[in-house]
N, C-alpha and C positions, 0 to 999 in steps of 0.2 A: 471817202468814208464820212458817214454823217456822226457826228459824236458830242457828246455832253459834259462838260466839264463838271465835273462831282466836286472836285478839290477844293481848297480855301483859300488858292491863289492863281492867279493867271498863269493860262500855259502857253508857249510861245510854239509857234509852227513855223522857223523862216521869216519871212517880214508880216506874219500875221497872228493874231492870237487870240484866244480862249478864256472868255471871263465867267468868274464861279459861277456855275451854275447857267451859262448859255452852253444852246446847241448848234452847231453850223457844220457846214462843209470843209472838212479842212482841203487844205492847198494840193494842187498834185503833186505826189513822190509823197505824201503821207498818209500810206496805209494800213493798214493794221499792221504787217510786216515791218515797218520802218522803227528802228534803234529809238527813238524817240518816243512815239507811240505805243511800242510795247514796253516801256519802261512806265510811262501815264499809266499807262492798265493794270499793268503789275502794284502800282502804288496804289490804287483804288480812284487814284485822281480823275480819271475818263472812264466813261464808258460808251459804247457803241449804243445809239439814239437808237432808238424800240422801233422808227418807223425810216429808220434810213438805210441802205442797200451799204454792202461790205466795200463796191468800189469808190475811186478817190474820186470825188467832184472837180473837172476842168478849172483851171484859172478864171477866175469871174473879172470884171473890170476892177471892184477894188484891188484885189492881191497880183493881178500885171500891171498896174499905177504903181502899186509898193514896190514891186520888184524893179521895175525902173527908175522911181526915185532911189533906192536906195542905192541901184549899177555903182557906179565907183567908189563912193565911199560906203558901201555895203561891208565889209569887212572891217573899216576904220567904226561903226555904228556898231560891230556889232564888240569890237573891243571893250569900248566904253559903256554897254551892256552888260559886261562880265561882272561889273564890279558891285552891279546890285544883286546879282542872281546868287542864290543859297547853293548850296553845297552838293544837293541833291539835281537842283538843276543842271550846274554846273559836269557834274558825271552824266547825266543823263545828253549835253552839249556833247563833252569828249566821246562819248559813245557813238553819236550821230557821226564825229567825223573820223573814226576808227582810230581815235586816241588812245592807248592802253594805261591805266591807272592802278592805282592800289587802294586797299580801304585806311591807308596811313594818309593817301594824299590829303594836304588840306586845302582849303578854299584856294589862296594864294599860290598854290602850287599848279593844281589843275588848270587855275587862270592864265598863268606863263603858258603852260601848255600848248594851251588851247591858242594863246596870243600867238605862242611860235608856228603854230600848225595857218593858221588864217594868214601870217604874215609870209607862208611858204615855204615854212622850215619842216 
């Protein structure tokens, strides 16, 4: 999916991301369908680029570079990731990995979560 970041802050796709206002390819497994991406669209944060086709774009060299720099310590990366991400990111994170939440959760809370969930709990 070719897509546009409308939003006022970067959007993360996996080991690659989205700055206000560029448009690119996002990664494969990110298509319109994905927990992540319709939660972007819902927010007004993205939209689908006017001149780009609905399916996902292949791994290009950058984003299987990132995916392999980040192999093992991919998970420990993305821990210490959590703690800058806002609240909405953060639900929109637990969402991608079929985490269930409440609108009481707060920051700190989803972040355990989410720590438990990547650390295989």
């Amino acid at each position: 999916m070719i897509a546009k970041n409308t939003g006022p802050k970067i959007l993360g796709f996996g080991a690659a991301s989205l700055l206000p206002g560029e448009t690119a390819a996002l990664p494969k497994g990110y298509g319109s369908g994905h927990t992540t991406v319709r939660f972007y669209l819902e927010k007004g944060w993205l939209e689908e680029a006017p001149d780009g086709p609905l399916e996902e774009a292949p791994d290009g060299p950058q984003e299987q570079a990132a995916g392999a720099a980040a192999g093992a310590d991919g998970a420990e990366n993305e821990v210490k990731a959590l703690k800058g991400m806002t609240l909405d990111a953060l639900k929109a994170k637990a969402g991608e990995l079929g985490i269930e939440f409440g609108d009481k959760d707060t920051k700190a809370a989803l972040a355990d979560k989410i720590t438990a969930k990547l650390a295989g709990g």
